[in-house]
C-alpha positions in Angstrom: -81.1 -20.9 -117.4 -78.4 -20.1 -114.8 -80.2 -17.9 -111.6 -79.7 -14.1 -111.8 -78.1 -13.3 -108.2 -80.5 -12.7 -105.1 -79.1 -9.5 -104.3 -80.0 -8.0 -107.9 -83.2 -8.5 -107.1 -83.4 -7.0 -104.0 -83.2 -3.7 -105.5 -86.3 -2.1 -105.0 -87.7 0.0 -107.7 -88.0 4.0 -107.8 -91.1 5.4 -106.9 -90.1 8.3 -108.6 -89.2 6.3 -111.7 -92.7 5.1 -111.9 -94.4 9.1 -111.9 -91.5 10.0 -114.2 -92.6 7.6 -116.7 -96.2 8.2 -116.3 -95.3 11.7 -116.6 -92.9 11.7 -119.9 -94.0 13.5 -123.1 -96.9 14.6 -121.8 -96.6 18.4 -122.8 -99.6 19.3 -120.6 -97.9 18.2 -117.2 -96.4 20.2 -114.5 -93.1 18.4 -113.9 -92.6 18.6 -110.2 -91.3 15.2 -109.0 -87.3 14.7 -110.7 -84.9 17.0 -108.9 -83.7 18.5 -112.2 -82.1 22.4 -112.4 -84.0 24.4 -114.4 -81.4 27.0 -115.0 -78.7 26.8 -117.7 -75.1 25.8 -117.5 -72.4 28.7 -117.4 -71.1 29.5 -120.9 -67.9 29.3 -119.9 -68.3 25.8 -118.3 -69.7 24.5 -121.7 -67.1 25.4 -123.6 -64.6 24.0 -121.6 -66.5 20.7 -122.6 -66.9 21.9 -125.9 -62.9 22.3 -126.2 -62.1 18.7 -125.2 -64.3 17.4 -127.5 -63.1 19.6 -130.5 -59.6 18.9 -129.3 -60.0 15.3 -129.0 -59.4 14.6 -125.4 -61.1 11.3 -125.7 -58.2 9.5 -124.6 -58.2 8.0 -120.7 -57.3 9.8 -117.7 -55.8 8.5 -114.7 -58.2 6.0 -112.3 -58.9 8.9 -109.9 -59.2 11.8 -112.8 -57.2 14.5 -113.9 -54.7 16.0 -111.7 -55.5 19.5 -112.2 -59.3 18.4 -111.3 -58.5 16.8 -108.0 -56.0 19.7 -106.9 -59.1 21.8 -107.8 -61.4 19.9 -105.8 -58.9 19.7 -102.6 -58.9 23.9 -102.9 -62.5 23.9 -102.8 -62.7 21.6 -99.7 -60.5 23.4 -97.9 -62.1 27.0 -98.8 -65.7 26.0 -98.7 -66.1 23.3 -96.4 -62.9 23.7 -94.5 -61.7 20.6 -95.0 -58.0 19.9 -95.7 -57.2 16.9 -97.7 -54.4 15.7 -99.8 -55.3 15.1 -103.6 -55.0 11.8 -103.4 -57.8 11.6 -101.3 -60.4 12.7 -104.0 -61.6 10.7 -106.5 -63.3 12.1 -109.0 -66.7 9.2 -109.9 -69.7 9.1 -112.5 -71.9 11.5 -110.6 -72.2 11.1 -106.6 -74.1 8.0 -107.4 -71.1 6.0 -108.2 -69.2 8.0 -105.2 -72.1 6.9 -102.8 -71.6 3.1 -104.9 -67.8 3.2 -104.6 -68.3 4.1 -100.8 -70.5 1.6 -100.2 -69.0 -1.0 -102.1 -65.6 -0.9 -100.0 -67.4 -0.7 -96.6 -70.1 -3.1 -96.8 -69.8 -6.7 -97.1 -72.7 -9.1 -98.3 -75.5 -9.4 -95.5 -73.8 -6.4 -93.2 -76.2 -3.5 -92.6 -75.8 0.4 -93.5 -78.4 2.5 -91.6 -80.4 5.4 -93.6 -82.7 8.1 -93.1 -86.2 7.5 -93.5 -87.6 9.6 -95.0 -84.0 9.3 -96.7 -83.0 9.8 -100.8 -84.7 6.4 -102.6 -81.2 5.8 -104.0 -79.5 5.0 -100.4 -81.3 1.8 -100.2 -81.1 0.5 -103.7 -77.3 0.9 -103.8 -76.9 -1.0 -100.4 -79.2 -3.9 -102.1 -76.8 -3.5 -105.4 -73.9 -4.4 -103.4 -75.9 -7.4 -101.3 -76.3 -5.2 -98.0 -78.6 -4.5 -96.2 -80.4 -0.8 -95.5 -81.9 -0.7 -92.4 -83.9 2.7 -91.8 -83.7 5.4 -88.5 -86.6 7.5 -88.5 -86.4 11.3 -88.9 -89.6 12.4 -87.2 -91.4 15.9 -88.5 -92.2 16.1 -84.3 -88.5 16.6 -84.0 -88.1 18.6 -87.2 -86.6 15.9 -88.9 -83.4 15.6 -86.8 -82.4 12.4 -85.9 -83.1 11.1 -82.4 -79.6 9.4 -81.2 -81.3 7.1 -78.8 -84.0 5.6 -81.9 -80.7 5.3 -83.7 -78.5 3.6 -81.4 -81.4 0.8 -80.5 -80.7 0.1 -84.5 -77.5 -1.0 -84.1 -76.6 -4.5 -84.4 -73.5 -6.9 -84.6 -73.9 -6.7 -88.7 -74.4 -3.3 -88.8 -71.3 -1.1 -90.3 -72.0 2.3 -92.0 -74.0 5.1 -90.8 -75.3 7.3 -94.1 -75.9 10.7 -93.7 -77.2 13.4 -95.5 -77.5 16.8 -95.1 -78.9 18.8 -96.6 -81.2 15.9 -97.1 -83.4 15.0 -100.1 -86.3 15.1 -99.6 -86.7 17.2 -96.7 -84.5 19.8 -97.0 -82.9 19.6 -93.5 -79.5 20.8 -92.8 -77.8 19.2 -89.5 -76.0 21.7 -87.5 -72.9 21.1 -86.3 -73.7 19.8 -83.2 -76.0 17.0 -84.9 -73.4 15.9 -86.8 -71.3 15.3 -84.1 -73.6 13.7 -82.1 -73.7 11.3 -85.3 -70.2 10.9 -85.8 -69.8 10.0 -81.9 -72.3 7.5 -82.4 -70.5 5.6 -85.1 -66.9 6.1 -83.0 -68.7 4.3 -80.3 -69.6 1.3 -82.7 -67.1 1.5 -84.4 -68.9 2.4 -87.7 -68.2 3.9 -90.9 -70.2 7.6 -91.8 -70.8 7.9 -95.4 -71.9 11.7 -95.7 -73.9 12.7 -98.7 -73.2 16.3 -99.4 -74.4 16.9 -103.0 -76.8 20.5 -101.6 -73.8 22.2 -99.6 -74.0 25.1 -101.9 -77.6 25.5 -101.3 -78.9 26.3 -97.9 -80.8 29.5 -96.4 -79.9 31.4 -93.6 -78.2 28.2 -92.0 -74.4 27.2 -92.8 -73.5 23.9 -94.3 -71.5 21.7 -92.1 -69.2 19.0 -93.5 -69.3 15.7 -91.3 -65.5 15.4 -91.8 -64.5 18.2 -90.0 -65.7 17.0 -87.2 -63.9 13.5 -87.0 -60.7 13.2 -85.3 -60.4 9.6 -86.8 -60.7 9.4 -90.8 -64.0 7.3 -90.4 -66.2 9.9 -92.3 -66.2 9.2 -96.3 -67.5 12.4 -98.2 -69.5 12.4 -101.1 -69.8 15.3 -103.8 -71.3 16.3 -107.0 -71.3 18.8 -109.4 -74.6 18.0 -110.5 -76.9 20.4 -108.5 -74.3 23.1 -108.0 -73.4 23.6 -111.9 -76.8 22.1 -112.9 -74.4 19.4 -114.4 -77.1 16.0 -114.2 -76.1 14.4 -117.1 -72.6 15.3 -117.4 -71.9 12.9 -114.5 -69.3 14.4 -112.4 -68.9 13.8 -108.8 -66.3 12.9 -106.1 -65.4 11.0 -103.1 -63.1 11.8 -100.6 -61.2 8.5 -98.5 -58.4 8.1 -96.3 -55.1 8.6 -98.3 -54.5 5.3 -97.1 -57.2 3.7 -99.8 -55.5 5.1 -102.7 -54.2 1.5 -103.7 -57.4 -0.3 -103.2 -59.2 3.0 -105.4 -57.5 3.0 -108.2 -58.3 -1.4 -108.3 -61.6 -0.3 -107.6 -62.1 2.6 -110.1 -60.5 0.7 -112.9 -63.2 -2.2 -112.3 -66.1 -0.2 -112.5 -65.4 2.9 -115.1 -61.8 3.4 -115.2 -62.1 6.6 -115.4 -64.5 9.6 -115.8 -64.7 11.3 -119.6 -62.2 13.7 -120.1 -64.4 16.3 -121.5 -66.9 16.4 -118.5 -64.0 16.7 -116.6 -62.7 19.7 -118.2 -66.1 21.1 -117.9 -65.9 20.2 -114.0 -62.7 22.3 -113.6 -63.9 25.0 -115.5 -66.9 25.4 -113.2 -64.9 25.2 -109.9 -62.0 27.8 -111.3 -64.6 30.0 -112.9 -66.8 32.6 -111.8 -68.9 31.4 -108.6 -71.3 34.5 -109.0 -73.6 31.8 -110.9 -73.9 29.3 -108.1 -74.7 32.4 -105.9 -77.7 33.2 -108.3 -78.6 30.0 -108.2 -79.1 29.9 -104.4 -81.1 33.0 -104.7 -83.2 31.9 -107.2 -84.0 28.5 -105.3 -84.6 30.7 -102.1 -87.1 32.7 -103.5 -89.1 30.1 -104.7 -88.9 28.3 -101.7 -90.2 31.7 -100.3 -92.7 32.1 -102.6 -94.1 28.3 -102.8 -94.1 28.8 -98.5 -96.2 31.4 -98.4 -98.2 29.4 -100.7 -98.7 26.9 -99.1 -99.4 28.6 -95.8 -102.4 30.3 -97.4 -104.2 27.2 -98.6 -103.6 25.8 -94.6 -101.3 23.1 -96.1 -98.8 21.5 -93.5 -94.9 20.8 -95.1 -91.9 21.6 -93.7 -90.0 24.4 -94.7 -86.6 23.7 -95.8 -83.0 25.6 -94.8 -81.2 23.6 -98.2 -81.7 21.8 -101.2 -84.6 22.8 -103.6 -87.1 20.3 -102.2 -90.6 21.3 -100.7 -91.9 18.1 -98.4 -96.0 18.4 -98.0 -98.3 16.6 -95.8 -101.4 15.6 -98.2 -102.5 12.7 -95.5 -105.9 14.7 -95.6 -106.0 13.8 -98.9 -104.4 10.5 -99.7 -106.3 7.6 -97.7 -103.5 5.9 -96.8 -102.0 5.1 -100.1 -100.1 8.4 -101.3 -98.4 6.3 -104.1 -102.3 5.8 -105.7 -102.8 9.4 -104.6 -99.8 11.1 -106.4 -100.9 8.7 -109.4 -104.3 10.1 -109.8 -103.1 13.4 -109.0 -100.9 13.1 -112.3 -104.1 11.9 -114.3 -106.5 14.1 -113.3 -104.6 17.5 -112.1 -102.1 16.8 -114.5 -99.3 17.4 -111.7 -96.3 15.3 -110.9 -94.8 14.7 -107.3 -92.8 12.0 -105.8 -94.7 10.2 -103.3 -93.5 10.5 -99.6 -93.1 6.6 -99.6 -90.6 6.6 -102.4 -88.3 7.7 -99.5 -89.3 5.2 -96.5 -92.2 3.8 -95.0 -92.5 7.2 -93.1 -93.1 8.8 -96.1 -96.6 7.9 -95.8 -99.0 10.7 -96.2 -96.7 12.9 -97.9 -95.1 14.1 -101.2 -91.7 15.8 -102.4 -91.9 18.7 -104.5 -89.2 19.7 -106.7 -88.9 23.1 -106.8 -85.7 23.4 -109.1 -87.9 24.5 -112.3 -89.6 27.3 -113.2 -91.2 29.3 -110.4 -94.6 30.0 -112.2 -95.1 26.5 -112.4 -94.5 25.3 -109.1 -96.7 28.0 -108.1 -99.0 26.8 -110.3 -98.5 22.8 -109.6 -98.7 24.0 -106.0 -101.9 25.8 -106.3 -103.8 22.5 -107.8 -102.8 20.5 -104.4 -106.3 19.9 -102.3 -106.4 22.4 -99.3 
């Protein structure tokens, strides 16, 4: 039989794959490990979807999706994340995994290296192996509150190396980079001449702390900004995201877009539009709700003399269960499952630095990540 290509095989699996199917269709679980909104869709951004379908807007769109969409899209950058681009720059993709793919994919060559943050989303490193590069990781240290130290990062530069992937706020830890961070990062890359790939699927949730987009603080069109409307709308298997390049790639993304989906489905697109025109008041309540149960599942936590850091975004709780794990928090979370019938994502599923600790999800029902919580060892 003809080989199957080295670099599919690189891809390393999900550690979060591996609980999720432990956990499936087991009614008596606590479901705490997938980073899946528990609260419902907008009525209004439904029916939008429902329309298309009943309509039959089956047909394609253009490469970079509907016109309306990305003029939508370029509004919202510019009145959330004060960001002006032309519509031409946004290209609406499959979810932000096929932004963070398409970004990846034009940047990186076979063998060059992209650095990520460990502990860093599982995903950064197995769509670097998909396209044959190489991930190599810079540490985000709890000792340092998870902010990256420039110097650590600069000493992980080599000749090969070409992106720099950021992500804030981050999954798993819930950090948000301020401003200054960011720029710190972006300085980095101008020095080596690197690309930034910045992961913003959270901006809409953070607490008490703004959201700062990476691009607004380049002066030279090196950061490339991914989106989603997965978390935001609660959207995960509509598969609707965007990426935002220089206007100068618009050739090369519509070659690139037609070779990998051609275009996004018009119906999830209408459904898109209808949630960034509509009534933001949900995505408010949303935040809310997420920051109460971060509140709740803190205080929590603090009572049982558990160590985790407390995140300013996302809807992620990371928790320190080294006390508890021996050494192998993969086995740990595992036996966790069978026998306290609770499912977490193991630290290591995000980096070697994950060791000793797990991500909780906190994006369901508050009573049962109360609960789930309450099972962990103190």
């Amino acid at each position: 039989m003809p080989r199957i290509a080295p670099h599919a095989l690189d891809i390393p699996a999900s550690g979060i794959r591996r609980i999720f199917e432990l956990a499936v269709g087991q009614d008596d679980v606590i479901h705490l490990h997938v980073g899946e909104p528990g609260l419902a869709v907008a009525p209004h951004v439904l029916a939008a979807g429902a329309r298309a379908w009943e309509a039959d807007e089956t047909r394609y769109t253009a490469n970079g999706g509907l016109p309306e969409l990305r003029a939508a899209i370029a509004r919202k950058l510019l009145r959330d994340n004060d960001l002006e681009v032309d519509p031409e720059q946004v290209w609406v993709t499959a979810g932000g995994m096929q932004a963070l793919h398409q970004a990846m994919s034009l940047t990186l060559d076979a063998g060059e290296e992209v650095l990520v943050p460990d502990p860093g989303y599982t995903n950064f490193s197995m769509a670097a192996r998909h396209v044959g590069a190489v991930p190599v990781p810079y540490r985000l240290d709890p000792a340092t509150g998870f902010q990256p130290d420039l110097a650590d990062l600069e000493a992980a530069i080599t000749p090969r190396t070409r992106v720099l992937l950021v992500n804030s706020p981050s999954n798993p830890l819930g950090v948000v980079h301020p401003a200054p961070v960011l720029r710190d990062l972006v300085e980095v890359a101008a020095r080596h001449d690197l690309w930034v790939i910045s992961d913003e699927v959270y901006e809409r949730f953070t607490y008490g702390v703004p959201h700062v987009s990476a691009a607004t603080l380049d002066p030279d069109g090196r950061v490339l900004s991914v989106f989603s409307f997965s978390k935001t709308y609660a959207l995960t298997g509509a598969r609707v995201g965007w990426f935002v390049a220089p206007l100068a790639w618009a050739p090369m993304l519509r070659s690139a877009q037609e070779a990998v989906v051609s275009c996004v489905n018009v119906p999830a697109q209408r459904a898109a539009l209808a949630a960034l025109d509509g009534d933001q008041g949900v995505v408010e309540d949303a935040r809310e709700h997420y920051r109460a149960t971060v509140v709740a599942a803190c205080d929590l936590l603090q009572r049982e003399g558990l160590r985790f850091h407390r995140p300013e975004g996302a809807f992620y709780l990371w928790v320190d269960v080294s006390h508890a794990s021996g050494g192998d928090v993969e086995a740990w979370c595992e036996e966790f499952l069978r026998t306290r019938r609770v499912a977490v994502a193991p630290g290591t599923a995000f980096g070697a630095h994950g060791e000793g600790w797990v991500r909780v999800s906190l994006a369901g029902a508050r009573a049962d990540v109360l609960e789930g919580l309450a099972r962990f060892p103190a």
